[in-house]
C-alpha positions in Angstrom: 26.0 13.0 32.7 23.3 11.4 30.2 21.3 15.0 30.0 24.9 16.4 29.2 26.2 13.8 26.9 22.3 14.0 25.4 22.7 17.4 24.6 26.0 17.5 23.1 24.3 14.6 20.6 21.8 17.2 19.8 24.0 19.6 19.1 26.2 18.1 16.8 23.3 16.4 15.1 22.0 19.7 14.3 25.2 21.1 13.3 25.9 18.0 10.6 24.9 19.8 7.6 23.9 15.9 5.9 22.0 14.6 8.7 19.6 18.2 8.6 19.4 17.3 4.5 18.2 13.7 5.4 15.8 14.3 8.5 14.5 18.0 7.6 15.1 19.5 4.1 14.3 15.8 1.9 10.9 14.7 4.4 9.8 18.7 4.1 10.3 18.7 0.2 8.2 15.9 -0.3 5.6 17.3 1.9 5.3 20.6 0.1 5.5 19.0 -4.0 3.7 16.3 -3.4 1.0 18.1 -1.4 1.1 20.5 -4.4 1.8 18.9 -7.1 -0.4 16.1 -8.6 2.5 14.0 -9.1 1.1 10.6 -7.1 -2.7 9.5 -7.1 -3.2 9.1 -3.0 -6.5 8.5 -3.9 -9.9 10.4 -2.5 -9.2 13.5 -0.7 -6.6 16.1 -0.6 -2.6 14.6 -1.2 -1.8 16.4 2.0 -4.2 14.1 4.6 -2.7 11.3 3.3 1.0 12.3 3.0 1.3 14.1 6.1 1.3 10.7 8.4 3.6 9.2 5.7 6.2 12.0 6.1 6.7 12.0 9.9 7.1 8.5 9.7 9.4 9.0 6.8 11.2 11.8 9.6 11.2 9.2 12.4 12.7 6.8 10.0 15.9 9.4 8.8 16.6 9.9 12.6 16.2 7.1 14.5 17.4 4.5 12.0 19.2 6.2 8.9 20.9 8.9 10.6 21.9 7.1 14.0 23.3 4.3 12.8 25.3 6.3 10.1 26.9 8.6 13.0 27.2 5.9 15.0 29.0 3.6 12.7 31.6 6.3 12.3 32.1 7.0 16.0 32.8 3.2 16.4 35.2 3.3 13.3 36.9 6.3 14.5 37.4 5.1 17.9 35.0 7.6 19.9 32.6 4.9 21.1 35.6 3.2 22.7 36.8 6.5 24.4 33.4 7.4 25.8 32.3 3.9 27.4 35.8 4.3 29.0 34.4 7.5 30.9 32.2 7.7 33.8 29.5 7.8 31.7 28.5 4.1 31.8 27.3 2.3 28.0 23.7 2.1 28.6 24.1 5.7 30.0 25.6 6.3 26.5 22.9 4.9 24.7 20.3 6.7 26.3 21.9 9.8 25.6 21.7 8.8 22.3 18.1 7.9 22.7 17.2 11.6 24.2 18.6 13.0 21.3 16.6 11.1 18.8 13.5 12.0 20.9 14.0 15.8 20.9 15.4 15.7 17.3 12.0 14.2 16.4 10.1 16.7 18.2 12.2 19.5 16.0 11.4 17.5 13.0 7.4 16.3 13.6 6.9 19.9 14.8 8.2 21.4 11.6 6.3 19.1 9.6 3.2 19.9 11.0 3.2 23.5 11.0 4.1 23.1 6.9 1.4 20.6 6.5 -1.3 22.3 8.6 -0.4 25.8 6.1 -0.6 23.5 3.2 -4.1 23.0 4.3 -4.1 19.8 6.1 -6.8 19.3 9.0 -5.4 16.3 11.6 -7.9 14.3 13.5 -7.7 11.5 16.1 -6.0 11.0 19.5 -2.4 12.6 20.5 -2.2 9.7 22.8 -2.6 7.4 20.2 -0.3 9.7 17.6 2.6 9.3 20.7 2.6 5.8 21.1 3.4 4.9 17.7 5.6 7.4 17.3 7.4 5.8 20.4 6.3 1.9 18.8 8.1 3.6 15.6 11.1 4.7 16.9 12.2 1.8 19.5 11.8 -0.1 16.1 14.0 2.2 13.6 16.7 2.8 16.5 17.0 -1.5 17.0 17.8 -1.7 14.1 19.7 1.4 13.3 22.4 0.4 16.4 22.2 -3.6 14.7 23.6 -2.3 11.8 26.0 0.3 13.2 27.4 -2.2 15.8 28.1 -5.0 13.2 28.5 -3.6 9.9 32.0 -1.5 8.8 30.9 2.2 8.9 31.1 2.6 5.4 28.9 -0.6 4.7 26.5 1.2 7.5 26.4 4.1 5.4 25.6 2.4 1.8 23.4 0.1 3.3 21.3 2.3 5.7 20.7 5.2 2.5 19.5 2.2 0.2 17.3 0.9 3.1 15.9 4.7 3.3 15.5 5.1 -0.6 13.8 1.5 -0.8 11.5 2.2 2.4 11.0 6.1 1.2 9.3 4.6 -2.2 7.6 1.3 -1.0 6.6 1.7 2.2 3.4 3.7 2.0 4.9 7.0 2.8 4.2 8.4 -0.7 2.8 5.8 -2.6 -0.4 4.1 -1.4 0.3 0.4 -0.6 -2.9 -0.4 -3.0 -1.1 0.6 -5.6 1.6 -2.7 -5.7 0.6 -6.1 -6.7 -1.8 -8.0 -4.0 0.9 -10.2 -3.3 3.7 -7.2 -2.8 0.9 -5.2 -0.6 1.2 -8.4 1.8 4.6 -8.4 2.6 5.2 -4.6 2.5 2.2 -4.1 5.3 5.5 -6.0 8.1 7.4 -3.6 7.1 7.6 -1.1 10.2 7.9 1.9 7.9 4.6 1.2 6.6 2.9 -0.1 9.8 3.7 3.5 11.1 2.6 5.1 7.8 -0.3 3.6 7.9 -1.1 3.7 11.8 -1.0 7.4 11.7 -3.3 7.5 8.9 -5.7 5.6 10.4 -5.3 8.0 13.4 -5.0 11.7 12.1 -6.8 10.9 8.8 -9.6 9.2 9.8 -10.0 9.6 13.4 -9.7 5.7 14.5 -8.8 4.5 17.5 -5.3 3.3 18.7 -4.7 1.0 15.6 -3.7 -2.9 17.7 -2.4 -3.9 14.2 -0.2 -1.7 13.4 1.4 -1.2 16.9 2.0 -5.0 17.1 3.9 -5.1 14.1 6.5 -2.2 14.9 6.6 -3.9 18.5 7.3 -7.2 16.4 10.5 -5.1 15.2 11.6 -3.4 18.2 11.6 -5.5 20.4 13.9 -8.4 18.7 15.8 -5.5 17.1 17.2 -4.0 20.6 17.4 -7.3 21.7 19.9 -8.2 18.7 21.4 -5.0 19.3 22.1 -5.1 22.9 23.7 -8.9 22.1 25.7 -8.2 19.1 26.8 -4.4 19.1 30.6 -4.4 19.3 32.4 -1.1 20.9 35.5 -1.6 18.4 
């Protein structure tokens, strides 16, 4: 039932003509004009070692996070979360269909993203291992919060608040800007944020070939792990 139900979430996620705009077409635009353009200083090297890390964690974000807790909000508003936890299919059985379909979007997405950043010249280094577990790290923190603000916010409060999150993360969390270019004192407080601890933990990684980054992995753990916990206490069905 969850490899069904996961499966039908991947389907219509693929089929929602917004979602593909937020988690494919916008992180693959920035990829290719800022790779190309000289738009942004990312400092020394080519633009495209240090935006590639910064756009799948800008894709992991739009799924797990922004998209997720749009759709969801609207299936609680509209009644269809209500329906289905009425089913055989328990609730956690639900929400880890929902999970599966996160994961294998973000393979779609992160395997997309590499194939345009490796012909736009970029050379990865480092670890898969240590690539994966952030990329887990990333998105048990992005979905906590995603299903936070879809099970306690009205579905149209979801869906201002979780674009303005995106738009706000998108230009100050390291994806395309380099943190070192804020004030000392912003640079502090933007390093917690969990976009930028995944930014910059896959730089580290598949720029310059460092080890699993401890930093980095505690922070988004720091986020996920209060995040589902708030979610699992406080989402509401109706």
């Amino acid at each position: 039932m969850i490899t069904a139900q996961a499966a039908l979430e991947t389907r219509m996620l693929l089929r929602n003509g917004e979602q593909l705009l937020l988690t494919v077409v916008i992180p693959s635009l920035l990829l290719v004009l800022f790779s190309t353009v000289d738009i942004v200083d990312t400092g020394a090297g080519r633009a495209v070692d240090f935006l590639a890390p910064g756009v799948l964690a800008l894709a992991v974000m739009s799924t797990a996070f922004t998209g997720q807790a749009i759709a969801t909000g609207f299936e609680r508003r509209y009644g269809v979360l209500k329906r289905l936890g009425a089913s055989p299919l328990p609730r956690w059985g639900l929400m880890a269909a929902k999970t599966l379909a996160v994961l294998v979007t973000e393979v779609l997405q992160i395997a997309l993203l590499t194939l345009i950043a490796l012909g736009l010249g970029w050379s990865p280094r480092g670890n898969p291992v240590s690539v994966a577990l952030l990329l887990v790290a990333g998105t048990a923190a992005f979905s906590g919060l995603g299903l936070l603000m879809a099970g306690t916010l009205r579905a149209e409060a979801t869906l201002a608040a979780a674009n303005l999150v995106f738009l706000l993360l998108l230009v100050g969390g390291g994806v395309i800007v380099p943190l070192e270019r804020f004030p000392d004192a912003a640079q502090t407080v933007l390093a917690l944020l969990p976009i930028s601890a995944l930014s910059d933990g896959l730089r580290d990684v598949l720029r310059d070939g460092a080890a699993l980054p401890w930093g980095e992995l505690g922070i988004l753990a720091g986020w996920a792990v209060p995040g589902l916990a708030a979610a699992a206490r406080f989402f509401r069905w109706e």
